[in-house]
N, C-alpha and C positions, 0 to 999 in steps of 0.2 A: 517544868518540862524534863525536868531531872531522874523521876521516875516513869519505871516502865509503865506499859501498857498492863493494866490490868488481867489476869487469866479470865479469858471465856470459856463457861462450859457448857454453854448454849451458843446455838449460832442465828439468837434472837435479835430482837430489837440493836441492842447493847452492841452486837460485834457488829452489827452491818452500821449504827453510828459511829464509833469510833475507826472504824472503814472510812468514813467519808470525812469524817474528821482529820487524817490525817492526809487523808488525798489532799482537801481542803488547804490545808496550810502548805502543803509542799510548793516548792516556787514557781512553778510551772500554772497553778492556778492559780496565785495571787497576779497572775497578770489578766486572769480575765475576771473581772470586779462579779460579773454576771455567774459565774463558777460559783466565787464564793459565796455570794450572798443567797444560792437557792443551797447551800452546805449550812449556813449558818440559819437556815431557816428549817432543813431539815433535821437538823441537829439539835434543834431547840430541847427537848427531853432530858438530856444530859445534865441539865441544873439543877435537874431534881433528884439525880442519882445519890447515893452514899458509897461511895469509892473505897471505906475504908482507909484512910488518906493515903491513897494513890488517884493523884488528882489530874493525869495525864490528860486524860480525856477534856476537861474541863479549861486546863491550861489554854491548849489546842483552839476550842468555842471561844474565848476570852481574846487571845490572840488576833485571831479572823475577826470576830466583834469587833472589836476597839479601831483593828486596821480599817475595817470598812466602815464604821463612824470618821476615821479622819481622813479618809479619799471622798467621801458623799458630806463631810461637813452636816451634820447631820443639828449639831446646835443651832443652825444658822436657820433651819426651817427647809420646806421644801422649795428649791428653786424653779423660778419660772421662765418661760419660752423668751421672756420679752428680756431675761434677764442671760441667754444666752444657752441655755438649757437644751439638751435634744428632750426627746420624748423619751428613749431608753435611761436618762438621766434621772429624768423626773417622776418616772414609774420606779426604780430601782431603788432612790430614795424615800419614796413612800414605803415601797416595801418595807425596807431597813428602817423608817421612824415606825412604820406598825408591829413590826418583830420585838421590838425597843417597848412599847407601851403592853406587847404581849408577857415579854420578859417580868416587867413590874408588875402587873397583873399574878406574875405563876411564884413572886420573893416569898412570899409564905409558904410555901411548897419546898422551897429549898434544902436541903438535908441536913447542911451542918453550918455552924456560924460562920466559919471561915471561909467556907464557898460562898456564903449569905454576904460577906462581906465587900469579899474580892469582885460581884455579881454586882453589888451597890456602885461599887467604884467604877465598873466597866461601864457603868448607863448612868450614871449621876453628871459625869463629867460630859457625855456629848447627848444629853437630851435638851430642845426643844424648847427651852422654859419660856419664852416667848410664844409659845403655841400653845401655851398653857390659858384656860379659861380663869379670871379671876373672881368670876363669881363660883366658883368652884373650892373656893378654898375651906369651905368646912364639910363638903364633900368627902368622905372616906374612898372612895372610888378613884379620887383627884390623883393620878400616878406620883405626883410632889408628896402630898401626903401620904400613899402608901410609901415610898422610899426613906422619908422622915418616922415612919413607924416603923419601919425594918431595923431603918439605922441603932432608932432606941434601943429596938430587943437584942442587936448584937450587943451595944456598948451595956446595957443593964441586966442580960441574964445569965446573972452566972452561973446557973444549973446545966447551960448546956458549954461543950467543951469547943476550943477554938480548933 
């Protein structure tokens, strides 16, 4: 969070994300859970950027991310009516566990290791594994296994830079 925002010299994709980006974080949205989670769903593109390491933008998505995995408990699975749950609760959650399996899905996409990393560590810690199928596990698709293959390429390739 320490460096700046990025220069835009487009007033493309790229500036109107990192717009809602940092709407997103500021503390006025983080009280409406529903704010942030249609920012951090909109914002999803950003983990594929190459920032040049100015990682502003990314900090910002990682932040929101992780905040909204530990308000929706998102490791615990989708909770249910019987278990106290509104409906806004229990859609919101879904959302955010499908943002989460989309995120895994786009790690090879990623631009640089370090983002690749930082990205492993945001969704490794509050996904799901219990929602996980275990007949899946030689599955390449299996989100456990791609995050397990991610992880290899940061820790073993050293041609690309941290």
């Amino acid at each position: 969070l320490s460096l700046p925002l990025p220069r835009q010299t487009s007033t493309g994709t790229e500036s109107r994300v990192i717009g809602a980006l940092a709407y997103g974080t500021g503390y006025e949205a983080m009280s409406w859970t529903q704010t942030a989670l249609e920012v951090v769903e909109v914002c999803k593109p950003c983990v594929k950027w190459d920032c040049e390491g100015r990682t502003y933008a990314m900090d910002c998505y990682l932040k929101l991310l992780v905040r909204l995995c530990h308000i929706y408990d998102t490791r615990g699975g989708v909770k249910k009516v019987k278990d106290g749950a509104s409906q806004e609760q229990i859609l919101n959650e879904t959302r955010l566990q499908r943002l989460q399996r989309e995120l895994v899905k786009d790690l090879s996409e990623v631009a640089t290791s370090r983002l690749l990393a930082r990205l492993i560590w945001a969704l490794a810690e509050h996904l799901d594994l219990d929602g996980l199928d275990p007949l899946l596990a030689d599955d390449p698709e299996d989100p456990l296994n791609i995050i397990v293959a991610n992880v290899h390429k940061v820790l073993f390739n050293g041609d690309s830079p941290l």
